[in-house]
MARBALO-70185 format. One record per atom (N, C-alpha, C): x, y, z. Coordinates in steps of 0.02 Angstrom, whole numbers, padded with zeros to 5 digits, always signed. Atoms other than C-alpha are relative to their C-alpha. Layout:
MARBALO-70185
XYZ;...
end
This chain:
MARBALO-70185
+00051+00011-00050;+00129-00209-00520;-00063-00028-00033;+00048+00040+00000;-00021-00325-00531;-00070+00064+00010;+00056-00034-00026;-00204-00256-00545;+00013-00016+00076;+00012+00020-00048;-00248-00231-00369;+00052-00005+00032;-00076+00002-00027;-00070-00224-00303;+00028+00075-00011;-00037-00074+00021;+00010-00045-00265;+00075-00004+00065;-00073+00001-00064;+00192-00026-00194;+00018+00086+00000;-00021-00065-00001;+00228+00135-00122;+00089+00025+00063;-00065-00012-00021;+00424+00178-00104;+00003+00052+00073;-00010-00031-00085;+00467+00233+00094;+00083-00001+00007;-00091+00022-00026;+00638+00227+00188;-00011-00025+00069;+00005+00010-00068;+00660+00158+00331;+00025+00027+00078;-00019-00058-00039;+00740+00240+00506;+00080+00001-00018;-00080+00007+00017;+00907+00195+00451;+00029+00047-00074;-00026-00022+00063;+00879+00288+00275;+00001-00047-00041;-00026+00059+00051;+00894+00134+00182;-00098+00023-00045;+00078+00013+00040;+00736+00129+00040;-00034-00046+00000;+00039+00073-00013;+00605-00006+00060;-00056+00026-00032;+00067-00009+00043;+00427-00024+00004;-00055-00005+00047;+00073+00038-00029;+00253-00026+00079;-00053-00028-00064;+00033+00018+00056;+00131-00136-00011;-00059+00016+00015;+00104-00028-00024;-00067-00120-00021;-00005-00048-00049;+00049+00030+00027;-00164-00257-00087;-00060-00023+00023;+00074+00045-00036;-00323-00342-00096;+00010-00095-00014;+00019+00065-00015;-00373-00497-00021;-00076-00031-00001;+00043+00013-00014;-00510-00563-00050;-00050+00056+00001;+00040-00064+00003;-00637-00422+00001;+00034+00036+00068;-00044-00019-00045;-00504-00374+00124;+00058+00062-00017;-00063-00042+00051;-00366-00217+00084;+00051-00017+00078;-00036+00007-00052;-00202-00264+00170;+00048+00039-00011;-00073-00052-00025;-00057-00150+00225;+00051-00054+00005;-00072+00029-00006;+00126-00241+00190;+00047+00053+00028;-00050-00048-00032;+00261-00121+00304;+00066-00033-00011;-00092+00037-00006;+00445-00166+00287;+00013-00051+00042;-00010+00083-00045;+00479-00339+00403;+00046+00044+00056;-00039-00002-00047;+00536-00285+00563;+00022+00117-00009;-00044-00061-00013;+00553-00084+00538;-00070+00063-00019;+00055-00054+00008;+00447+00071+00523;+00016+00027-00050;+00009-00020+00068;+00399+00154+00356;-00005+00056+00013;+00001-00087-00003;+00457+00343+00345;-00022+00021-00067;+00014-00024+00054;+00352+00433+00225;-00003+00064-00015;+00003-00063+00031;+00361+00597+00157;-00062+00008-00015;+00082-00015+00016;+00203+00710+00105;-00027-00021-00054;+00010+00045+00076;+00234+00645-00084;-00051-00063+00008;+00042+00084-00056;+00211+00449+00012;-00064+00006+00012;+00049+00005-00030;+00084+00497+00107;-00054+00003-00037;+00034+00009+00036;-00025+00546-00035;-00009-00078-00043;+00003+00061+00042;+00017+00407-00134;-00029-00078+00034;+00019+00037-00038;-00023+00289+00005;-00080-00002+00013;+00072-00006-00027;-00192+00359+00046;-00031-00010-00097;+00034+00018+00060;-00220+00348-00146;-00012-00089-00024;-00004+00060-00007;-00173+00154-00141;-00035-00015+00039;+00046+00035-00040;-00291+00129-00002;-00065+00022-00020;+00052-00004+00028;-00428+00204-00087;-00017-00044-00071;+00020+00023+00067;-00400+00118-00258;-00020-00075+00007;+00015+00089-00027;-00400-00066-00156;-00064+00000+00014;+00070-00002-00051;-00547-00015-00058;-00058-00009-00054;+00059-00011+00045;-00642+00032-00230;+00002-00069-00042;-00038+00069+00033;-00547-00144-00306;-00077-00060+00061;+00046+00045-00044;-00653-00229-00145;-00045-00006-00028;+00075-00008+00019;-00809-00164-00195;-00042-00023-00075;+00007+00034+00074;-00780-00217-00373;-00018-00073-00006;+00002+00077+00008;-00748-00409-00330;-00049+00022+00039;+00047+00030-00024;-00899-00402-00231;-00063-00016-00046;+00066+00006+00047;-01022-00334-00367;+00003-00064-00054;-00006+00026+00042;-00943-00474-00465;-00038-00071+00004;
end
């Protein structure tokens, strides 16, 4: 994974494993979900997710002071 790039492992409703992504754009943080399917996360996930949207968010604030 790329600075600024976090993939956090999900499954989807079928069970199969997929990924959600989190990056930054620009001064933007974007959410990537699986194409076409909903992202089941566990409480593990869920942390890890809310930690990926905080580390982009603080990534934003970085390219701005820059």
């Amino acid at each position: 994974m790329s600075r600024g790039e976090w993939s956090i492992g999900c499954r989807d409703l079928a069970g199969r494993r997929r990924d959600v992504t989190v990056f930054v754009s620009n001064d933007k943080v974007v959410l990537v979900a699986p194409p076409g399917e909903a992202a089941v996360l566990g409480p593990l996930d869920v942390g890890r997710l809310r930690a990926a949207l905080r580390d982009a968010v603080v990534a934003t604030t970085d390219e701005e002071e820059h």
